[in-house]
C-alpha positions, 0 to 999 in steps of 0.5 A, a space after each residue: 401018285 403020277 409017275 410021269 416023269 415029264 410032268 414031274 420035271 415040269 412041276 419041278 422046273 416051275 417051282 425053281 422058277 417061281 423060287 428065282 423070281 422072288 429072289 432074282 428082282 433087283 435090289 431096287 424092285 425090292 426096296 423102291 422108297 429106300 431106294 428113292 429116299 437115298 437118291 433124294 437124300 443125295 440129290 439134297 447134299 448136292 444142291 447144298 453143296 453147290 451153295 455152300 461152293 457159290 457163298 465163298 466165291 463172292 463172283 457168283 454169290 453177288 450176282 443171282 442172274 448170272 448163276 440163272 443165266 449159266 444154269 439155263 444155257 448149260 441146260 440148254 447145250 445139254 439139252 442139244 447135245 442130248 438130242 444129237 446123240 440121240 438122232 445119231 443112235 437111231 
């Protein structure tokens, strides 16, 4: 039996250790699919939310090209707007 306390504290202060590693990953560390899944799952309702909206405004569910064209220049502005808050960050 060792009676070296500084290496009893020391193989005491691995085992908390290797105890709150397991238990400090994140919830999604731990759950990866469940997590992907449900972003998936609510990324889906969005989209068919969107298209439920665009059917009952007889505007944008006539015209296909004008909802193509809003689509990329608001990607665009986003886009460009991203990339200047990032040049101002760095």
């Amino acid at each position: 039996m060792d009676t070296d306390p500084i290496k009893q504290a020391e193989e005491i202060a691995r085992e908390v250790n290797n105890f709150m590693q397991k238990r400090g990953r994140s919830v999604f560390g731990r759950y990866p699919l469940l997590f992907s899944l449900l972003g998936t799952f609510g990324v889906v309702l969005i989209i068919h939310g969107f298209d439920g909206i665009v059917e009952k405004i007889p505007f944008l569910n006539e015209r296909p090209l004008f909802l193509l064209i809003a689509g990329i220049l608001i990607l665009s502005l986003t886009g460009t707007l991203y990339k200047r808050i990032e040049k101002k960050l760095d």
